[in-house]
N, C-alpha and C positions, 0 to 999 in steps of 0.2 A: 444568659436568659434566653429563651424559648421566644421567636418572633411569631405572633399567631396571626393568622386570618380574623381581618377585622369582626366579622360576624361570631367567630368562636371572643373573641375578646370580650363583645358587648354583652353577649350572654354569660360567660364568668363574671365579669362583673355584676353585672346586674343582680347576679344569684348573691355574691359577696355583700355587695351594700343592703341589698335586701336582708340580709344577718345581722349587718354590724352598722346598720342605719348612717352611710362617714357623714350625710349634714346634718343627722339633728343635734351637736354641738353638744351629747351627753360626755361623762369623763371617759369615758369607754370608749370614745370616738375612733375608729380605725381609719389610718392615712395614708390612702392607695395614691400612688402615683403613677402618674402615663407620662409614657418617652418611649423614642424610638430607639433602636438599637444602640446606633453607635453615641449618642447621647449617652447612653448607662453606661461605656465601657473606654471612653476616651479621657485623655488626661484632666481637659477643663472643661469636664461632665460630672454627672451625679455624682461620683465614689468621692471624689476631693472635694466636689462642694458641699457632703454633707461632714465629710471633717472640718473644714473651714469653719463652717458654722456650726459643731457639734451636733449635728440633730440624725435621725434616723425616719425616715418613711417605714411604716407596717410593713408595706407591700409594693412591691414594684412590678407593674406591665409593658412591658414591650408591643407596641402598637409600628405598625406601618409609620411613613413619616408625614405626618400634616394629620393625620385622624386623629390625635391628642384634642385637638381643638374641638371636634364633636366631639368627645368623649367628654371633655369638660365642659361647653355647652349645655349638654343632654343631662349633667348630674351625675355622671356614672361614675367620676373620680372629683373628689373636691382639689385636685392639685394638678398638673404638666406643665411638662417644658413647652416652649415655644420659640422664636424667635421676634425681633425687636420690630422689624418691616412689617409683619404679616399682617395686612386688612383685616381679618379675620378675629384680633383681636378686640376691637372696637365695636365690632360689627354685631359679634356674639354676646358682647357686655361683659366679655373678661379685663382682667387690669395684670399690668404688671408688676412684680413686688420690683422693689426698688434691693439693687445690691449692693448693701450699703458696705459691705464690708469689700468690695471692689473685686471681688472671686473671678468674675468673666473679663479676658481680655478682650481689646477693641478690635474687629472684626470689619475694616473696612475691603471690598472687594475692589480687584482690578485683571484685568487680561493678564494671563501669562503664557509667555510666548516662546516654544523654542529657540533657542541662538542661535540655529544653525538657518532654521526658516526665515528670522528675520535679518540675517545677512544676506541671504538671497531674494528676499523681496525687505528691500528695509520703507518702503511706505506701508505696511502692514501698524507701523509702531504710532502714523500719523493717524491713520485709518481708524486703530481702536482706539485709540489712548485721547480720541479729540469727547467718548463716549463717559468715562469715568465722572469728570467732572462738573458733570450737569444732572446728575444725577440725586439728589439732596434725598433727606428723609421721607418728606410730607410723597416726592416723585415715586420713592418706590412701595410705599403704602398706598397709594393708590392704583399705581401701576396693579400689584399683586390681589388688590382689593376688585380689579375688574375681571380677572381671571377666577379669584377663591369664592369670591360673592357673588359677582353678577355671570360667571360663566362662561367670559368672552376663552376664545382660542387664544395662548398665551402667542403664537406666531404674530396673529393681527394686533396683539397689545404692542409689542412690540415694534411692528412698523411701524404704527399709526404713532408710536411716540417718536422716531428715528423723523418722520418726514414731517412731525410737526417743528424739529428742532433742526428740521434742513441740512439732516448729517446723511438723507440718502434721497435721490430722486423720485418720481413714480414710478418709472419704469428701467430697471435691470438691465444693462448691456448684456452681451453674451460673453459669457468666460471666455477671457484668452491667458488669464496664468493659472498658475497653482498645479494642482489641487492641494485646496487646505483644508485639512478634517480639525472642525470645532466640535466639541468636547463641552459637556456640562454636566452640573449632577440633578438628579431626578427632582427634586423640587420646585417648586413654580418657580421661586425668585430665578434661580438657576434654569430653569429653561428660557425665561424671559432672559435674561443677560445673553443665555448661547445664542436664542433667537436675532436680540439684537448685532453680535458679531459677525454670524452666518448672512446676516442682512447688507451688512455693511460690506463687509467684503465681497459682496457678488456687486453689489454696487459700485465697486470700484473697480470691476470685472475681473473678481477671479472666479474660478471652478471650488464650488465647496461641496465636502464632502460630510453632511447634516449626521455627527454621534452626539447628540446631546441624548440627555438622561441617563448616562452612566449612573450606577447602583452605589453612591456615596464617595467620599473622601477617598477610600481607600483606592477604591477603582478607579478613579479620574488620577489622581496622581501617579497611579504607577503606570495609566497610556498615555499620559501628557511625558514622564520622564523615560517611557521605552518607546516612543515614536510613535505610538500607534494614534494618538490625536497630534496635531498642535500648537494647539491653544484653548482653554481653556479660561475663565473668571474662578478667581480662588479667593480665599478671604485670609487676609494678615494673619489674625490671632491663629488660624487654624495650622496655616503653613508654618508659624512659630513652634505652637505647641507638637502637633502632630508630625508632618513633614519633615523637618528641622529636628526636633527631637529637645527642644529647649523645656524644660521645665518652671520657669518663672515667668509668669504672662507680662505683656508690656501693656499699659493702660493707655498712649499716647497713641493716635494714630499715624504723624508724622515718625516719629520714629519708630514704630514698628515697620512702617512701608520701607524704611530707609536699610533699615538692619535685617529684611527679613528681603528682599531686592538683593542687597548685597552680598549675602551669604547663600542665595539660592543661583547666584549670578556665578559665582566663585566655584559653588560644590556639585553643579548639576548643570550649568548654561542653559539657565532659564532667566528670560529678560522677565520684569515686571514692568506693565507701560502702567500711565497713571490712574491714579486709585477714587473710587466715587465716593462723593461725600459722607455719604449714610455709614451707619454703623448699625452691621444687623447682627448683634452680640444675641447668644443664649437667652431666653427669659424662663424663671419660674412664672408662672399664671394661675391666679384663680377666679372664678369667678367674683366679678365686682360687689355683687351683694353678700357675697359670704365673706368677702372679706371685710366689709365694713363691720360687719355686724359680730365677727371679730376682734376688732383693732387692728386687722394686720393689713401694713403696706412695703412691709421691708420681709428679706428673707431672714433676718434676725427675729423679728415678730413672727413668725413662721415656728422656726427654730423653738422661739421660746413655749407657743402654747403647745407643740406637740410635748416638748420635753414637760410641762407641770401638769400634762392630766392626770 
């Protein structure tokens, strides 16, 4: 699929639903969906979640990554992917259908670290790994929710969480090791994590070398595993599915952290330090009022009314 220019997107659409009316809930209904790239083309993305659940979307769009959430806001698709953390949800009055059939695996994030850097600096593993754990759901919905809503610099969200929870000072020593290039991928939640590591660590006086917003999945794991960053926040389910190459999602976050650590430890000498509470899994989203009005709160209810128009 064609990734377009938000502006070219909103205008195709616009002209599409202007044809084929997707909310006034006639049986002709057409069910455009928005996602970003590698959402439509990775293994626990759209292709397998619409076999899981037998269903088909009319149409599918490839939007930039986070513009899903305008588009479904604004009306211009009755459906998009999202994720579970995003402020934006709540905020906008979308809901998340519930999975009921358990399609998305658990997605908790943690530092990952090359072996080789942290045998030559091994407090790097005290450093991030003290960050994972304090980190809970409600923390990073709002966290994301002060950067996607309110507009703040996702840099200063960041600190200002780091020295509320007394994991870094006010003020920054001057580097005397490293340098260590942190790595993240382009989305807030993920600039917020890189920011917090790049924080920490200079807090602890090293020299950091600031590559956060790398261009997805693909491109943060292959500079995190060719040196070119090292370190990096990556998410369980992803480095299972994707990374890893496993085909069967694991639903438990303990055990995925456990098996997906120990196989990236083994095949690649990459540590995993500890992993933060939240689980920011895939979501399908629609807006809240159209789903009600509906019946649909699960992606089986989804499923079904597409399939009996």
């Amino acid at each position: 699929m064609r990734k377009y220019h938000w502006l070219a997107i909103a205008l195709v659409v616009a002209l599409t639903l202007a044809l084929v009316g997707c909310g006034g809930g006639a049986a002709d209904e057409e069910w455009v969906f928005a996602t970003d790239h590698e959402f439509s083309v990775r293994p626990d993305g759209l292709p397998d979640l619409q076999n899981v659940y037998g269903f088909q979307f009319d149409d599918v769009i490839t939007m930039d990554l986070g513009v899903t959430y305008g588009a479904l806001k604004e009306g211009q698709v009755p459906a998009a992917m999202g994720f579970a953390t995003d402020g934006r949800i709540k905020a906008f009055g979308l809901v998340n259908l519930v999975d009921d059939k358990q399609f998305f695996p658990v997605y908790n994030p943690a530092p990952v670290v090359r072996a080789e850097v942290l045998g030559e600096y091994p407090e790097i593993e005290e450093i991030l790994g003290a960050i994972g754990p304090r980190l809970d759901t409600d923390t990073m919905i709002e966290l994301n929710g002060l950067v996607d809503i309110e507009g703040q610099d996702h840099k200063q969200v960041a600190k200002d969480w780091l020295l509320s929870q007394n994991l870094i000072d006010p003020e920054a020593p001057e580097g005397t090791k490293g340098p260590i290039k942190v790595g993240s991928k382009e989305f807030t939640e993920q600039l917020i994590l890189g920011a917090m590591s790049v924080f920490a660590l200079e807090n602890a006086g090293f020299t950091v070398v600031d590559q956060t917003g790398l261009q997805g999945t693909e491109v943060a794991r292959s500079a995190l595993e060719e040196g070119e960053i090292d370190t990096y926040w990556e998410y369980t389910g992803t480095a299972w599915l994707v990374a890893l190459g496993h085909e069967e999602p694991i639903t438990d976050s303990e055990e995925a952290f456990q098996k997906v650590s120990a196989e990236d430890l083994e095949k690649n000498e990459l540590v995993w330090l500890d992993y933060a509470q939240f689980d920011n899994t895939y979501t399908i989203m629609m807006r809240q009022a159209d789903a009600e009005a509906k019946g649909i709160t699960s992606i089986s209810d989804l499923a079904r009314v597409i399939n009996e128009r």
